[in-house]
C-alpha positions, 0 to 999 in steps of 0.5 A, a space after each residue: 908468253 902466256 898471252 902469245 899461247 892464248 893467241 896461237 890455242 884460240 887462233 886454233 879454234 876456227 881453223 877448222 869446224 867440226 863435223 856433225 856428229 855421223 849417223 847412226 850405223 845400219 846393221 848390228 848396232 848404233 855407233 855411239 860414243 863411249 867416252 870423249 873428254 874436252 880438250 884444251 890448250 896449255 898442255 906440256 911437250 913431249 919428245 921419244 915418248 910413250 903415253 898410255 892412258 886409261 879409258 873408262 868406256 861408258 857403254 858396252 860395244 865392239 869395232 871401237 874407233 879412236 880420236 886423236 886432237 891436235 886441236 889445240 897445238 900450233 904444231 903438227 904431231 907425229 904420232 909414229 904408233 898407237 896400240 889398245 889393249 884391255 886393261 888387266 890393273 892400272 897400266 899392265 895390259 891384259 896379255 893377248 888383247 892388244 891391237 895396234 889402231 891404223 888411221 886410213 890403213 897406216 900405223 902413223 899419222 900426222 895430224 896438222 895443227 887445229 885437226 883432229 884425226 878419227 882411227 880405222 875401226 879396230 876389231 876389240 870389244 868392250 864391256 861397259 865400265 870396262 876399260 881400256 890402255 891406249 897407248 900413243 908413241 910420239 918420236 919428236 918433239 910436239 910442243 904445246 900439247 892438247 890435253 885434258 889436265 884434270 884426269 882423275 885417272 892415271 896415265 903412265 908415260 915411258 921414255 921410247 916406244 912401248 906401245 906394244 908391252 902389256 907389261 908396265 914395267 918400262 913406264 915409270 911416270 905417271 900424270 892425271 891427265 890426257 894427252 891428245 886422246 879425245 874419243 872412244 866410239 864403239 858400235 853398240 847393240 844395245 844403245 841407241 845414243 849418246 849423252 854428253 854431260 857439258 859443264 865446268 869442274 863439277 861436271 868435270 869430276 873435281 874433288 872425286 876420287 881418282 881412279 874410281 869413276 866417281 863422277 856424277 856422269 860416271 854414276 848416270 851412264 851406270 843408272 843408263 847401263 841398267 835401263 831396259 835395252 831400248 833406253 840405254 845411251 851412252 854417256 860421255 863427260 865434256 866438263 872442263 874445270 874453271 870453264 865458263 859460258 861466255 868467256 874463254 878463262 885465262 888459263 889455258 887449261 880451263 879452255 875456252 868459252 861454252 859459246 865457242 866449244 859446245 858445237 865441238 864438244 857437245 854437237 859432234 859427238 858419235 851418236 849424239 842424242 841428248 845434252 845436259 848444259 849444267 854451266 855458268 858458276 864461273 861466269 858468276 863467281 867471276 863476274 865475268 861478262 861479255 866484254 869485260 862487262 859486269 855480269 847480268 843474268 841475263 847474259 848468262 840467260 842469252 848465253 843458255 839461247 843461244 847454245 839451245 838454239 844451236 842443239 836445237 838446230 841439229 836435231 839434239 835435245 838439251 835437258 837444263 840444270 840449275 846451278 848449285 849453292 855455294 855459300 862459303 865459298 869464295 865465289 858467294 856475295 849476295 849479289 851473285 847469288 842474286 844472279 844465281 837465283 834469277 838464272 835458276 828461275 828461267 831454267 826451271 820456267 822458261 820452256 826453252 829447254 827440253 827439260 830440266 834437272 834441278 841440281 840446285 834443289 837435289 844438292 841444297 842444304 834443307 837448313 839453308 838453301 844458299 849452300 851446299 847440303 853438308 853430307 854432300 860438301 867436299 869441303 869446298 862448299 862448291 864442289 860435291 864429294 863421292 856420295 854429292 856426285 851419285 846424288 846428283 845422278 839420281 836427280 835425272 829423271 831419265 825419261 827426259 833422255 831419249 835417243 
């Protein structure tokens, strides 16, 4: 069963290409994404459900737009009405706010399998690191949904149609993850771009605390927010846990390759200006090569080109981070960290880049370079706890971010 889904979630994948991302807007502000997971495969079905999720916009804007993806689904969805509001506590919307989101001036859509649909411009404001309720009716029965399954949010689901309730008294179940919401776009006056943060579950948040945007983009997009108005961007998070560079995971959930996904994920973005490619642990602690290859660094390293090349190509920067230690942890064994050493090297001195962030040596441990520096370990010797994530948003230099 799991193999014929892998089939039909990556039979997905090439259906259709996603467009670049739309130019900057003309007139009171730049259109930049505010917010914008990555999304899988894997994810459960509904039927006669409500899903309100919680989106934490990055950057201050109004006339917000809205992304729904069945990228990842073999079915088409229905999606019978969309409703956002501004939060007032977890799923209780504050009273006057909400808004119900139309998709060419209709209150449903049906977004065919491998599509994606992109709502009208909805007339709601929003603060940065404020957030908003989305909430999506589905009638039917979806099937394999595409989602984000790891969160570190709350979302609240209810049997029916409650999109409309600013109470969330008829939403008796919660999850931590997304379903098919996969863009906030705003128009904003003071940001002039976006950046997405592209990795694995470092990236992705694993570890934080839920609820409290403790993730080391969450802590970049604050650094940005307080910049001078010319330098401010956008900050959007396209880590997806357990994912790898140059081979799509098993697990569905984990998504596929970097090579596959980064023109998507990373490329089409609203306004995207800047990418931070901090990826390939996984294809290490894997040893996971090319056709079911032996690992090399330089794999990895051809890999890192060619994902360059394809930013380079549309006109975005990509800022290199070098990979953090993880002694201790399941995935270390002098060979791999031998791996880990001779990528980290071509990071910091290839030129390929347009910068890069040395997360190895910001996260080290001063009395052994080959792990994880304690005061920052979540125990796991791989992944940062709450004070690691903020340390590794202050190793940015954000002069190498520019729009």
């Amino acid at each position: 069963m799991l193999g014929a889904l892998l089939v039909l979630a990556l039979a997905a994948v090439p259906v259709r290409t996603a467009s670049a991302a739309p130019p900057a807007s003309h007139g009171p502000g730049t259109r930049v994404s505010a917010w914008a997971p990555s999304m899988t495969a894997g994810g459960p079905s509904f039927a006669d459900r409500t899903i309100r999720m919680v989106v934490h916009s990055s950057v201050a804007g109004s006339d917000i737009r809205i992304t729904l993806s069945n990228r990842y689904s073999p079915e088409p969805l229905d999606v019978a009405t969309v409703h956002v509001a501004l939060q007032a506590s977890g799923g209780e919307a504050k009273p006057g706010t909400a808004r119900t989101v139309t998709f060419g001036e209709s209150g449903d859509v049906t977004i065919p399998a491998g599509d994606e649909a992109v709502s009208d411009t909805v007339p709601i404001a929003v603060e940065a690191e404020q957030n908003l309720l989305v909430s999506l009716y589905l009638p039917g029965v979806t099937g394999m949904s595409t989602w984000h399954s790891d969160a570190f949010d709350t979302t609240y689901t209810a049997p029916g149609d409650h999109t409309g309730d600013d109470s969330a008294a008829g939403f008796a179940t919660t999850t931590t993850s997304w379903y098919y919401l996969a863009g906030l776009d705003v128009l904003s006056p003071k940001a002039k771009g976006t950046v997405v943060a592209f990795g694995d579950s470092i990236t992705d948040g694993y570890h934080s605390s839920t609820g409290t945007y403790t993730r080391w983009p969450d802590f970049l997009g604050r650094r940005l927010a307080a910049e001078p108005h010319p330098r401010r961007l956008g900050v959007v998070n396209a880590g997806i846990g357990g994912n790898r560079v140059l081979t799509d995971v098993p697990h569905l959930w984990q998504g596929v390759s970097a090579l596959k996904r980064f023109r998507h994920d990373a490329l089409g973005r609203p306004g995207v200006t800047n990418v931070i490619l901090f990826e390939g642990i996984n294809d290490i602690g894997n040893n996971a090569g090319p056709d079911g290859a032996s690992l090399t660094a330089q794999d990895l390293i051809d890999g890192y080109r060619a994902l360059i090349a394809q930013a380079h190509a549309a006109g975005v920067r990509v800022i290199g981070a070098t990979l953090m230690p993880d002694k201790g942890n399941g995935y270390y064994t002098p060979a791999a960290e031998a791996i880990r050493q001779r990528v980290n090297d071509w990071i910091r001195t290839n030129g390929a880049y347009d910068g890069v962030i040395d997360f190895d040596r910001a996260m080290s441990d001063p009395a052994d370079p080959s792990a994880l520096n304690p005061a920052y370990d979540s125990g796991d010797h791989i992944h940062p706890n709450d004070a690691g994530m903020k340390a590794m948003s202050e190793a940015v230099d954000l002069r190498l971010l520019r729009h």
